[in-house]
Each structure stands twice: as C-alpha cells, then as structure tokens.
C-alpha positions in Angstrom: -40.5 4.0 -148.5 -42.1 5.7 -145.6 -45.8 4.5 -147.0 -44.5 0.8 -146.4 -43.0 1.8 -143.1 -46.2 3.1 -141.5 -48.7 0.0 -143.4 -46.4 -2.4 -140.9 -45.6 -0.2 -138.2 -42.1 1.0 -138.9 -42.8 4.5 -139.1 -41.4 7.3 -137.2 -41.9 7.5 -133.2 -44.1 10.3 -133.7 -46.7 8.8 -135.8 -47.0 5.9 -132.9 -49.1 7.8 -130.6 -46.8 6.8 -127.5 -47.0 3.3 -126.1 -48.0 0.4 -127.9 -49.2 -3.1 -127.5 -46.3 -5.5 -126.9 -45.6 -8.0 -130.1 -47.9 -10.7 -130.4 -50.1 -9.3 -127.6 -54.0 -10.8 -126.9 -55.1 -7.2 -125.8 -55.4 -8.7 -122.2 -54.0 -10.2 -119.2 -54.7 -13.5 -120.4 -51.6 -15.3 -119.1 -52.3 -14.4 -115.6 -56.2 -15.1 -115.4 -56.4 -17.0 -111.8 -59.2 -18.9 -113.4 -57.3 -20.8 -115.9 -54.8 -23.6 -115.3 -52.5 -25.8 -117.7 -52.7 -29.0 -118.2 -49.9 -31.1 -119.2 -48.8 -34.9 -120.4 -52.0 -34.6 -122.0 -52.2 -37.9 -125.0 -51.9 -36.7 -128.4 -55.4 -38.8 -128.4 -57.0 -36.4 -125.8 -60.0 -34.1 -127.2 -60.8 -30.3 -126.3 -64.1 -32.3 -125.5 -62.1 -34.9 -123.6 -60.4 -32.6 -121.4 -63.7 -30.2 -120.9 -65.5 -33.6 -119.7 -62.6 -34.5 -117.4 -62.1 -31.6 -115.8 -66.1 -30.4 -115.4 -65.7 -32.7 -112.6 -64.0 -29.7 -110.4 -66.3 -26.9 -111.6 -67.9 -25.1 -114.6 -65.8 -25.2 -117.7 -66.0 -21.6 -119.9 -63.3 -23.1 -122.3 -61.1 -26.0 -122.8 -58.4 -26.2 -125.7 -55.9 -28.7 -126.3 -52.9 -26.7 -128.2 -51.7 -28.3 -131.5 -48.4 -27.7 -133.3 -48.5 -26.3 -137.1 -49.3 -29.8 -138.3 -52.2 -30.6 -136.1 -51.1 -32.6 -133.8 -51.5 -32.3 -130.2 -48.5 -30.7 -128.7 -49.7 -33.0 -125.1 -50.4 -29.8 -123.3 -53.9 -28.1 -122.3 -56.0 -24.8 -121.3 -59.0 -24.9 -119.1 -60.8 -22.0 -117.8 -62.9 -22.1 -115.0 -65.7 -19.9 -114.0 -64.5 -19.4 -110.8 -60.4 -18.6 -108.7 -61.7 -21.2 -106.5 -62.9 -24.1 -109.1 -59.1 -23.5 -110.8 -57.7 -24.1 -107.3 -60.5 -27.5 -107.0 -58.7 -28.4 -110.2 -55.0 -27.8 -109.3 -56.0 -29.9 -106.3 -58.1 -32.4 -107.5 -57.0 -33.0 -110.5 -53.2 -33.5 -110.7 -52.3 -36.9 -111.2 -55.0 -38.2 -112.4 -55.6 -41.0 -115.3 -56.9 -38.7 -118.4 -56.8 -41.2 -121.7 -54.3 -43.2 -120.5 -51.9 -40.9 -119.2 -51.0 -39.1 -115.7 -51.6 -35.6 -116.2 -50.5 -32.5 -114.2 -52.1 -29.4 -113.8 -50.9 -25.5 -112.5 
C-alpha cells in the first residue's frame, strides 16, 4: 500500500524531495573529524572513564566511548575526541603503544 511505502520511505521519487541522507547516517561528518582518533587492543576491562583518564594526559578530552557489542561486552576498540587537530596528533604520537589495563594499545 502506498501509505506504508511513504511511513518507511519507499514511496515514489517524487515525494523524496531530491537527495537524501545516506542509510544509517549521523547527519555529520563524524567519521572524518581530525579531532578524533581510535583506539584499539583496548581490554574488555577498560572503562569509558579509563580511557578518558588515560588519554587526558595528551590534551582535553570532549568524549571518550569504548564501543560494546549487542551483548555488552567491549568489542576492545575506542573513540576519543579531542578538543583540538593538534592534541589528536599529541595522542597519535604519544600515545601508541602504551600500557592501558594491561594491554599495548594503538591509536590512529
């Protein structure tokens, strides 16, 4: 039924407007932001707080997550924004290969 094609988006190109968001899109340019770097080899032990504290030692942290699967647990892999290009680039620097709850952790 056309009702149920436009409630999820399946309705005909001219009701779209033109160009639309890609699938699953933030709304932003989020994957390229020069003041965030990825962490990985992170422990499934390691904290959002844990990897905040560790890596304040480079700059200002504006956000630290550590990414978990669908059943909670840690998926060993990180996000850290930075206020600042330059504090991600301290990080990248600074920061790879370094001890982080007992493991050697890599950051781009």
């Amino acid at each position: 039924s056309s009702s149920l094609s436009q409630m999820y988006g399946f309705g005909d190109r001219r009701e779209r407007g033109g160009a639309r968001a890609a699938p699953y899109s933030r709304g932003g340019d989020e994957e390229s932001n020069p003041c965030k770097v990825f962490v990985g080899n992170l422990s499934y032990d390691t904290t959002w707080k844990g990897l905040k504290d560790h890596f304040a030692r480079a700059g200002n942290v504006e956000y630290a997550e550590v990414l978990e699967g669908p059943n909670g647990r840690s998926k060993g892999i990180g996000i850290v924004r930075f206020g600042t290009e330059e504090e991600a680039l301290a990080a990248i620097d600074e920061l790879t290969e370094t001890d982080l709850d007992g493991r050697e952790i890599f950051v781009s």
